[in-house]
C-alpha positions as CSV (number, residue, x, y, z in Angstrom):
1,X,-71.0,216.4,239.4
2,X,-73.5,216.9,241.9
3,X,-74.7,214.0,243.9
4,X,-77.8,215.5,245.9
5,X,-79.0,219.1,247.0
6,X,-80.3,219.5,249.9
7,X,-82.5,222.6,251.7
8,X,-85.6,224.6,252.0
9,X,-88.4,223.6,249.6
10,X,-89.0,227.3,248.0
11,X,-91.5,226.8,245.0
12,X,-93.4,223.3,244.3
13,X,-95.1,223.0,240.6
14,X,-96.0,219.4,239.0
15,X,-92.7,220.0,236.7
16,X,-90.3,221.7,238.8
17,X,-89.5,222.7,242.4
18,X,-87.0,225.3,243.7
19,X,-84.6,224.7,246.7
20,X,-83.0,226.9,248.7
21,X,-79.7,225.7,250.3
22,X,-78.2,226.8,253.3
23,X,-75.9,229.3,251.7
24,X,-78.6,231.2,250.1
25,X,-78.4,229.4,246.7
26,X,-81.8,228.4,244.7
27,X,-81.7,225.3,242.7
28,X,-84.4,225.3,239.7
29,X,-84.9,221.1,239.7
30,X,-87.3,219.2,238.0
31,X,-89.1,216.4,238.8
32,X,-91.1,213.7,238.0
33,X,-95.0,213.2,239.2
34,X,-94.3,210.3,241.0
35,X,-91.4,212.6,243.2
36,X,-93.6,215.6,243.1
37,X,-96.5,213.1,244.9
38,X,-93.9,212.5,247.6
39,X,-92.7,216.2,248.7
40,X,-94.8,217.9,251.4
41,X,-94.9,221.4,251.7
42,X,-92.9,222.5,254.7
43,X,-90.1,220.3,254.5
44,X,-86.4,220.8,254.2
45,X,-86.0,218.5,250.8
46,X,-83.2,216.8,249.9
47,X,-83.0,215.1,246.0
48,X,-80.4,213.3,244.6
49,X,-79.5,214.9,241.1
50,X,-79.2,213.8,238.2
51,X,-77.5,216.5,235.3
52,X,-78.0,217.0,231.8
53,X,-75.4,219.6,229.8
54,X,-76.8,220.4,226.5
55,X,-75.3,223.4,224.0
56,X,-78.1,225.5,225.2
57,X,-78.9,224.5,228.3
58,X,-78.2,222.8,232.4
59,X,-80.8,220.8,233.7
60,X,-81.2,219.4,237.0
61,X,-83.2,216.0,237.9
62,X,-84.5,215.4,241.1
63,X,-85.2,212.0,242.4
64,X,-85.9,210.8,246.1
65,X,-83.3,207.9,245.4
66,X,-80.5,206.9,243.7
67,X,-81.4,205.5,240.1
68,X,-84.4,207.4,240.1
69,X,-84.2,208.2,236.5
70,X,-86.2,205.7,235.1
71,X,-89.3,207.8,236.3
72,X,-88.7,210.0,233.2
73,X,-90.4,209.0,229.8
């Protein structure tokens, strides 16, 4: 389980962002609006993850606290 990524804000969309950590891995997350508000641009980023395993896919939740996921409908 992953309890928060943390690293260099690559690529910032209303849905999504992408972090890169330290060790050169890129995290596809996405995010609410209300996170997406918060993030500035040249930051080093870190979200606490929240993950959902489905048959057909992983999916990564990004919130700037813990018990963030009541931000998603």
């Amino acid at each position: 389980m992953i309890e928060y990524i943390k690293g260099r804000l690559v690529e910032k969309n209303p849905t999504d962002v992408v972090i890169e950590t330290t060790s050169g891995v890129a995290y596809l997350i996405n995010v609410s609006l209300y996170t997406y508000g918060k993030i500035k641009e040249t930051e080093t980023l870190k979200l606490y993850i929240h993950t959902v395993i489905r048959e057909d896919a992983h999916q990564l939740f990004g919130f700037f606290f813990t018990g963030g996921e009541g931000n998603f409908p």
